[in-house]
Steps between C-alpha positions, in 0.01 A plus 500: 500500500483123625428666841195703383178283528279733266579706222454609152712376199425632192489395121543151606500265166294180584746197370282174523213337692538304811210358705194569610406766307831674568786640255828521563729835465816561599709848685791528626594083534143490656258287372159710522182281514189742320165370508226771388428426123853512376658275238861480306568825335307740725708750592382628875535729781419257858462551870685260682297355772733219639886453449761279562899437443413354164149560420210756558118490411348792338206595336463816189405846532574621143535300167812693315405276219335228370605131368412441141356176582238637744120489280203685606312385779125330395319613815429846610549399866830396456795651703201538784381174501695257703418191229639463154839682587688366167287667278754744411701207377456295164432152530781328375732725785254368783585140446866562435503637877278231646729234303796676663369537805435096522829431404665783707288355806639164472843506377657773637300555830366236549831242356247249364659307233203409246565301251290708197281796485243486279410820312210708685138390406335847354158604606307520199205724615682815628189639632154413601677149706344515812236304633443669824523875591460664858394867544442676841271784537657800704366847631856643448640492145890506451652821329831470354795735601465723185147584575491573860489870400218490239192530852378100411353414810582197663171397647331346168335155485731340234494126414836322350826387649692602794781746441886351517554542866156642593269287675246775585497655140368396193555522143164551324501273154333574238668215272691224594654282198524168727182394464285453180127640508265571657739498784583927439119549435379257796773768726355808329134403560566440862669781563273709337200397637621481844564882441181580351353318847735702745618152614794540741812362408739380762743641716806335557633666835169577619352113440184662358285534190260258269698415231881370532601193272442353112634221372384384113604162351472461115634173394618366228143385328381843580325385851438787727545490917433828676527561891388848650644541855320709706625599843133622654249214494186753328311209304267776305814659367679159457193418304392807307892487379511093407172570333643768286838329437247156377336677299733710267741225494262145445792309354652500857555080620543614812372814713618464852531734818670488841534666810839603649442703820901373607793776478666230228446464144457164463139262482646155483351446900166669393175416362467561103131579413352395153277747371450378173632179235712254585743409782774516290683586155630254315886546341643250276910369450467328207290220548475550889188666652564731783216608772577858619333625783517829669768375741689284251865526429598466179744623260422841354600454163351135400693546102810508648411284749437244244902572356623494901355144545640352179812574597462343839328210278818525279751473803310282721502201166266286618450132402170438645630311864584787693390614822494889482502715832394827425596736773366830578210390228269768512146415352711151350536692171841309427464190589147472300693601210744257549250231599470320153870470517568308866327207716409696836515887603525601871469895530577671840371898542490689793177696422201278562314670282679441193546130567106525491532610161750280373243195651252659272712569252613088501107418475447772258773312281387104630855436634512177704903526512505856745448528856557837679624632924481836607725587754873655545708313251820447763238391727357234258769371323645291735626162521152319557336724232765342244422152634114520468476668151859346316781596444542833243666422152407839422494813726388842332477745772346893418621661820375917552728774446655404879648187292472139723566436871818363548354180717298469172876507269616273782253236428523516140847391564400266715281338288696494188194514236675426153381857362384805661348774257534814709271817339595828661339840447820665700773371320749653778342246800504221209869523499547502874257189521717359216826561656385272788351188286838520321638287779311168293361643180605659185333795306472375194268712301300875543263630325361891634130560358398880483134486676449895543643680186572903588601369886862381596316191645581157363485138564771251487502095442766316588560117485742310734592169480606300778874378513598179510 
């Protein structure tokens, strides 16, 4: 059987969760990786797509029978939807997994020795925790498997998500539970009244059509940011549309619109028009005020956010002398929280636009203590940086997914801060990162931080001190 690359294997009892959104079964001495909405206790048939000696990944075909601790999905577009995959899953079994997924991550994979693990921080709003939202309109709506015989035709303009491993096709949403209101009704209106207009909607292989992007921003004091896309530059339409969307929804902050004519998704090199209110919403973290613009980074779930940066505050234990590098800093979110707490922040970002923001954001929050450099961070940090702006007592570095460059672990060794505060939202590229400080510092405390309940995502904090 080891020989056979795909086959079937039938009534299959999932044993435990792994990573990733993955559960682990095992046949024949085989350890069988299932992703596909499966948790402990299903009982499956699978398709094997890839196997190995040891292992094989696989994905179901038919549940046999359920788990008793599966619950009823919330949203009617689960099991379609590529978002809010957990749903199936109670709450309390979500953090378990991300918990053991941390500590799976960086003990046994990743042969980190940490000193404690704290127990998971809980996202109290389960729902609803999302301050910004991005919808795509399509002229070609997704069908799932199970309805490809029921004649629904795929040319329909549909506005929502893309489907899982679809970029063409579209999921049309009727109700998302990310957002709070009026983000659904703010969709719905658009939708419907670019329907009632016979407004095209755009094409993704083609590169055609009127319509093609949304993104909504409700933050947390109920400030609203909308930006229509367009991909045809038709200012009566762009108008008659803005018009319409201004006046059913007048508690809008911000009503914005821009034109993307590229083959790519993303607006951070274009122009952002403002149509009406303000240049930007304003989002709070407890007593810190937060510009948000259009373009502007910033986390997506500012509660949480809030319980993420305490525990950085917690680790970091300032005294009020410190010099505080905060690498990869985004729109300086971390270090402004932190800014009460130290004598001087230095930020480094790559994206020049979002060490715009964090500027702002300094002003916005009269810091005199923060100064900000866009550029690569490998390219930056280098000996003469360190000798201009101090040397770091703290280091708290928020690396992407990718993790950090290794000339950037290289120099952290280099440099020998006292503490580095490393916050991960992969904690699998957190533990090879950690693997390499280990050579001069010692894990001494994580903390994970569930961000995105009803995903597998989750962010880690770990604290290493320097030894001596």
């Amino acid at each position: 059987m080891a020989s056979r690359k795909k086959y079937r294997i039938e009534h299959l009892l999932i044993e435990k969760y792994a990573a990733e959104g993955k559960c682990i079964a095992k046949h024949e001495e085989k350890v069988i990786f299932v992703e596909g909405g499966v948790v402990p206790g299903d009982v499956v048939d699978v398709q094997v797509t890839k196997s190995k000696k040891d292992w094989a990944e696989a994905y179901p075909t038919h549940f046999v029978s359920f788990s008793t601790i599966r619950q009823t999905p919330f949203c009617k577009h689960f099991g379609i939807c590529g978002g809010c995959k957990w749903q199936m899953l109670p709450y309390s079994y979500q953090l378990e997994y991300k918990e053991q997924q941390v500590k799976d991550q960086l003990q046994r994979i990743g042969h980190v020795e940490v000193g404690e693990f704290f127990p998971i921080k809980a996202c109290e709003k389960l729902t609803e925790y999302r301050n910004k939202l991005e919808f795509s309109f399509s002229n070609k709506q997704y069908i799932p498997k199970e309805q490809l015989n029921e004649n629904i035709a795929f040319e329909k303009n549909v506005l929502g998500f893309h489907a899982p491993k679809f970029f063409d096709k579209v999921i049309d949403i009727s109700q998302c539970h990310l957002q709070a209101e009026p983000s659904n009704a703010i969709k719905n209106f658009i939708r419907t009244f670019a329907l009632q207009q016979a407004f095209s909607f755009y094409d993704m292989k083609a590169h055609q059509g009127f319509l093609r992007n949304l993104v909504i921003r409700v933050s947390s004091i109920n400030q609203i940011l909308v930006n229509i896309i367009f991909a045809e530059h038709d200012e009566e339409k762009i108008r008659q549309l803005l018009e319409a969307v201004h006046h059913q929804f007048p508690q809008i902050t911000s009503l914005n619109y821009t034109i993307n004519t590229k083959w790519n998704d993303t607006i951070y090199d274009l122009e952002v028009h403002l149509f009406a209110g303000e240049k930007y919403i304003e989002e709070r973290l407890e007593n810190f005020k937060f510009n948000i613009s259009p373009k502007s980074f910033f986390q997506t779930n500012p509660t949480q956010a809030v319980e993420l940066y305490n525990v950085v505050k917690r680790f970091a234990d300032c005294k009020g002398n410190e010099t505080l590098y905060d690498l990869y800093c985004g729109t300086g979110s971390i270090g402004i929280f932190l800014s009460n707490e130290v004598k001087k922040i230095v930020g480094v970002e790559s994206v020049s636009d979002a060490i715009e923001d964090a500027k702002i954001n300094a002003k916005c929050n009269q810091l005199e203590n923060a100064s900000y450099y866009a550029g690569d961070v490998i390219k930056i940090c280098n000996h003469d940086f360190f000798q201009k702006h101090g040397h770091p007592d703290i280091v708290v570095i928020d690396p992407p997914r990718a993790g950090c460059h290794l000339q950037l672990l290289e120099k952290l060794l280099e440099i020998r801060s006292e503490k580095i505060v490393y916050v991960s939202c992969n904690p699998a590229t957190q533990a090879r990162d950690l693997q390499i400080l280990q050579k001069s510092y010692t894990a001494i405390q994580s903390q994970a931080v569930d961000m995105f309940p009803h995903t597998h995502h989750i962010e880690n904090v770990v604290l290493l001190h320097l030894n001596q």
